[in-house]
Residue, then its C-alpha position, 0 to 999 in steps of 0.5 A: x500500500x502507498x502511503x496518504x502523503x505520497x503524490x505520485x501512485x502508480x495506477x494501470x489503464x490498457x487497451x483503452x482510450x485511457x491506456x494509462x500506467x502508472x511509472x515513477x523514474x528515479x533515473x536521473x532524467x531531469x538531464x534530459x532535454x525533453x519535447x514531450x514533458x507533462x505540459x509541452x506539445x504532443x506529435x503523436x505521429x512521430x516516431x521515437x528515434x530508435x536509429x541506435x542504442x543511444x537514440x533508443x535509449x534516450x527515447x526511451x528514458x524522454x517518453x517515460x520521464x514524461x509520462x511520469x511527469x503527466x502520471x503525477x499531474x493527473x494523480x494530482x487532479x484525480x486525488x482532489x476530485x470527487x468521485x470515482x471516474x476521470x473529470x473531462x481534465x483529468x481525462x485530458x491528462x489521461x490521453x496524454x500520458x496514453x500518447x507518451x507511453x506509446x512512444x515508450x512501447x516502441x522501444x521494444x522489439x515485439x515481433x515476436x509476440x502474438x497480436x492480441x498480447x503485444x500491448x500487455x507485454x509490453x506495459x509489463x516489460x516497460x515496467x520491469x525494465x523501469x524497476x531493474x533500472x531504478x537500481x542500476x548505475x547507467x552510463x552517461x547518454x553520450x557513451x552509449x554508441x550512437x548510429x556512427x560508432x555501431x557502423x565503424x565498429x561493424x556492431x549490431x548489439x549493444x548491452x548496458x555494461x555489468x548487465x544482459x540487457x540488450x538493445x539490438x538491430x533488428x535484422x527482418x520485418x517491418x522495422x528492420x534497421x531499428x535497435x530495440x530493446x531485444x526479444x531475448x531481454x523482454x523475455x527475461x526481465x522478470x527474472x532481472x527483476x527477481x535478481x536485482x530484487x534485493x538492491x536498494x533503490x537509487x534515490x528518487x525512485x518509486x519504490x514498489x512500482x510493479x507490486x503496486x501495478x499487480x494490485x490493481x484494475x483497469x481504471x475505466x472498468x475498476x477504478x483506482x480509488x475502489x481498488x486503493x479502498x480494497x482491505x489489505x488482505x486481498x492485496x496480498x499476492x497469489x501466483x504474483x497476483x493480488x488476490x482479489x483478481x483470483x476472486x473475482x476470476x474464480x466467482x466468474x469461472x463457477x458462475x459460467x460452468x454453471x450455466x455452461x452445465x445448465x445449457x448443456x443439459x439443455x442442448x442434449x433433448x430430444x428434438x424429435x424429427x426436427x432436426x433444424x431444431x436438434x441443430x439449432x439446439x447443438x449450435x448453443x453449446x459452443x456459441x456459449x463457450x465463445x462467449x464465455x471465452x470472450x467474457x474471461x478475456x474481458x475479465x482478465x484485462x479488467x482486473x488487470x492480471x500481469x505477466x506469464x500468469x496472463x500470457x497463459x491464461x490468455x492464450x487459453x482462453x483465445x485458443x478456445x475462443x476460436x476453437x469454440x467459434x469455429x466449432x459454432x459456424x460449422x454447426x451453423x452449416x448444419x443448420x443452413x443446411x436444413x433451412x434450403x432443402x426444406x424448400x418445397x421444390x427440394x426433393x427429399x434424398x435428392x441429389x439436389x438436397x445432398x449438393x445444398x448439404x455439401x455446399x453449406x457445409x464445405x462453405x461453413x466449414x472454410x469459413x471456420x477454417x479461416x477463423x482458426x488460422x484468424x485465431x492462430x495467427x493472432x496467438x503467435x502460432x506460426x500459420x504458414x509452415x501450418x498451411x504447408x502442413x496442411x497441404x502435405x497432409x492434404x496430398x497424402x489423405x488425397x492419395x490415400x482416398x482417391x476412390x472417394x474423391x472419385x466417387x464425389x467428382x462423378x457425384x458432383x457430374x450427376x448434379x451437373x448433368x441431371x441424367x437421373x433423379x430420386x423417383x426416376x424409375x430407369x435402367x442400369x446395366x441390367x439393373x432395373x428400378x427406382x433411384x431412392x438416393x443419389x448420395x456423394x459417395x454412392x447411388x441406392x436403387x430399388x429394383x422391382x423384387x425391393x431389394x436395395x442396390x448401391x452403385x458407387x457413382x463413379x460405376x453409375x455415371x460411366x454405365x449406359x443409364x436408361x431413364x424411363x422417368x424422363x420420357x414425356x410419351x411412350x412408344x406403342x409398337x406391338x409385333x403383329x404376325x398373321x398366317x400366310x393363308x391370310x388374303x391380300x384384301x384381309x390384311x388391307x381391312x387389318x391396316x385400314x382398321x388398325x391406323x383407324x383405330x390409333x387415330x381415334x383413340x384419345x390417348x395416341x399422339x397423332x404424329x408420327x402414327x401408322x401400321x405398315x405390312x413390312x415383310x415375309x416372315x419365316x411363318x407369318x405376315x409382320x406387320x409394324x406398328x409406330x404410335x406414341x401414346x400421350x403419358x409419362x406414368x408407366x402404369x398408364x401405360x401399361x392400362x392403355x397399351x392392353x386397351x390397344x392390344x385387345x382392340x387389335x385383336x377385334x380387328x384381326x378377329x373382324x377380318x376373319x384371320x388370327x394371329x400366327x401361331x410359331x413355326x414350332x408349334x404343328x400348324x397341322x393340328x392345332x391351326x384354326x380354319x379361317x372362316x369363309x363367310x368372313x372372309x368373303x365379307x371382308x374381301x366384299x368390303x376391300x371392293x366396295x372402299x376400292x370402287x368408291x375410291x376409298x381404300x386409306x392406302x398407302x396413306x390416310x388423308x389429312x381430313x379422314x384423320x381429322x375426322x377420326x380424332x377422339x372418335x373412339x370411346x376410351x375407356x372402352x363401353x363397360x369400363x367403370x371409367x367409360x366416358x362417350x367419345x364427343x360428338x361428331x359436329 
């Protein structure tokens, strides 16, 4: 504790408008011609000349000079001031010392220590630096070599004498040319500090600077009265804390374990045959450990922990914000995932629904990628020989499953080609059935005995596929054989009927359509029939075609003929006579339309076929569905 009669304190506000620390110097300083004192003017883009070991130190030594001198002002102030907070004055000062303690920061090489904790390293390292000082004996400003000296004597460090503190030039990045306080010295000035302990302080000094910063908060989130006010136990030191920052960071952790605990219990119900709600309910988990990560970052900087005590807990705690976050966004895939294929023009288990998976989840899944390394790299991990890493891993993993990268890219050409989808009923090899699922890796396709078949998709999209599915008609083209004792004037009744016959019918497409006499067969006449009937749906199909046949066959039966009956069969015994009276009739009927002029050979005329259409009853008279064929106008 500081005693009631001492103006100068030392207090610490980082990260902040403020971005005040308290720091006492008994260097000897008043020597030092100073342009940036308590009250002169203020250049805050001008850079410290660090363009040797003696411009270093003495930027050094003028920017904590100053920054003492404004300290002892603004305590000045804010110890007559009523209240907690800074009066507009007061911050005033506060803003000036801010400007003068980072003209001090730029003293020290910092390259290699993570973003997110530069600032604090360096306001701890500022002060250790100022309390090993304070008991050291430094030599006069102008023996310390400057630019030309390091030149001609080919040097590139210099070291305070009788000490390991080193200013050195930095070789790489962006201040390359600069001498600066070494990495190797920020490192280990708490172990200086632990050495140098025991020494007395040169007159002038602050005495307990640093344990007096590592009892206190940041002023803007814990005033410096409220912590002066704290009884004295709790100041005492813990792990080189004082120990209510324990306190306040231990009542904090229970608090969140057990609302963590609470929306764990939560996040695990059942959600049923929800799952945007399952997902919805997994993605708080982590959302909530990112935001108790980011809470104890805040709370750590706000009480204010100091040294390796705080460069530990803090990478903890960022390292599990990003992973936390990331986990967060890759579930929020999920989630994206299910809101597009609960669109209505998504069919389930289709390849449309397995490409919108994959996309919104490779999508999330770069995007927290790019979060992690984001996070890596402001941790101070070093994020190119990752990624270098991650390639070489990413070309053995890639090697050692090229069948399912194979099997993903022929996916990914279905999706493109659109050559079959779920509920398409085709033919694969001699694979006959519904696709059920057209998967990344694999297709499932169920036959017509319900069996499931998996077709890796690399097979499926090199194979012949036949998609019935993706017809918009049918073909009708029954084989039609009658027996060589039919008469020529019998099978013109046969075409004649049988082109009426698909020209009236309401479900025959009227081009192309026709019936033609087109050979000798080893034991019949062929005929071939070309007609198209208007659907999609097979088993309409099916219904009509049977419609067509039987009517086929009452023309052949009303010609007086019949269908051929095979050569291995004994026409001897089992042929059927034809019948004369038919016969005759059908042969009188031949003459009459070929005497009138009116034999529809070889080709029926435009307006007999207009004439025709839909003339026919289908479903035929006594279906239950027989509807009468429209009047003739």
């Amino acid at each position: 504790m500081m005693r009631k009669d001492r103006r100068h304190t030392l207090y610490t506000v980082v990260r902040s408008y403020v971005g005040i620390v308290a720091m006492g110097i008994g260097l000897g300083l008043a020597s030092v011609p100073n342009a940036w004192s308590a009250e002169g003017p203020l250049y805050p883009l001008d850079p410290p000349d660090t363009s040797s070991p003696q411009a270093t130190m003495r930027s050094y030594l003028e920017a904590m000079q100053a920054g003492s001198e404004s300290f002892a002002s603004l305590m000045e102030r804010y110890q007559r001031e009523p209240g907690l907070s800074f009066s507009p004055a007061a911050q005033e000062k506060a803003d000036r010392l801010t400007l003068q303690l980072n003209r001090a920061m730029r003293c020290f090489d910092l390259q290699g220590v993570s973003p997110s904790l530069k600032r604090k390293v360096a306001l701890d390292s500022m002060l250790l630096l100022k309390e090993v000082l304070d008991r050291l004996d430094l030599p006069a400003l102008n023996s310390i070599p400057d630019a030309r000296a390091m030149e001609e004597g080919n040097q590139d460090r210099w070291r305070i004498p009788h000490t390991e503190i080193v200013i050195a030039k930095v070789k790489e990045g962006a201040r390359s040319g600069e001498y600066l306080f070494s990495p190797d010295t920020i490192d280990r000035l708490p172990e200086f500090f632990q050495a140098v302990g025991s020494l007395p302080y040169k007159p002038g000094s602050w005495e307990g600077v640093y344990a007096f910063y590592s009892s206190i908060g940041r002023h803007q989130f814990i005033p410096w009265k409220l912590t002066e006010s704290l009884p004295s136990w709790t100041k005492v030191q813990v792990l080189e804390q004082a120990l209510w920052r324990w306190i306040v960071l231990g009542s904090a952790l229970l608090l969140i374990m057990a609302i963590l605990v609470v929306v764990s219990r939560w996040s695990r119900q059942d959600s049923g045959n929800r799952p945007l709600l399952r997902y919805g309910r997994r993605i708080v988990m982590p959302a909530s450990v990112s935001v108790a990560a980011w809470f104890l970052s805040f709370l750590l900087d706000a009480v204010n922990v100091t040294g390796q005590t705080h460069v530990i807990i803090a990478t903890a705690l960022g390292g599990t914000l990003f992973v936390a976050a990331a986990w967060a966004i890759m579930l929020f895939g999920h989630v994206l995932a299910e809101i597009v294929v609960s669109a209505p023009d998504i069919r389930p288990r289709s390849l449309d629904e397995a490409m919108a998976r994959l996309a919104a989840r490779v999508t999330t899944f770069v995007i927290a990628a790019l979060v992690v390394l984001y996070g890596a790299e402001r941790l101070g991990l070093p994020v190119v020989p990752l990624i270098a890493g991650l390639g070489v891993g990413s070309l053995a993993l890639a090697l050692a499953a090229q069948p399912t990268i194979e099997n993903f890219i022929a996916g990914l050409t279905l999706y493109a080609d659109r050559q079959v989808r779920v509920g398409d009923f085709c033919r694969f090899g001699e694979t006959l059935g519904t696709v059920e699922e057209i998967g990344m890796r694999s297709t499932r396709i169920r036959t017509l005995d319900h069996t499931v078949v998996s077709v890796p998709n690399a097979d499926f999209s090199k194979a012949r596929l036949e998609n019935y599915s993706a017809r918009k008609k049918m073909w009708y083209h029954p084989p039609i054989r009658l027996p060589y004792d039919t008469s020529p004037d019998q099978l013109r009744y046969v075409l004649v009927e049988v082109q009426r016959l698909l020209c009236a019918h309401p479900r025959v497409l009227r081009e192309p359509v026709y019936i033609r006499f087109v050979g000798f067969g080893e034991h019949s006449l062929d005929l071939e029939v070309f007609a198209y009937i208007n659907t999609a749906d097979y088993n309409e199909y099916l219904e009509i075609r049977e419609d067509l046949n039987l009517r086929l066959m009452d023309v052949i039966t009303s010609a007086g003929t019949h269908l051929a009956i095979p050569a291995q069969i004994e026409y001897q015994a089992d042929a059927p006579p034809l019948d004369p009276e038919r016969k005759r009739q059908v042969e009188a009927r031949v003459e009459e339309w070929r005497s009138r002029g009116a034999l529809d050979l070889p080709k029926m005329p435009p307006e007999k076929i207009a004439e025709l259409k839909d003339s026919l009853a289908y479903p035929p008279a006594g279906s239950s569905a027989h509807k009468e064929p429209p009047k003739m106008v």
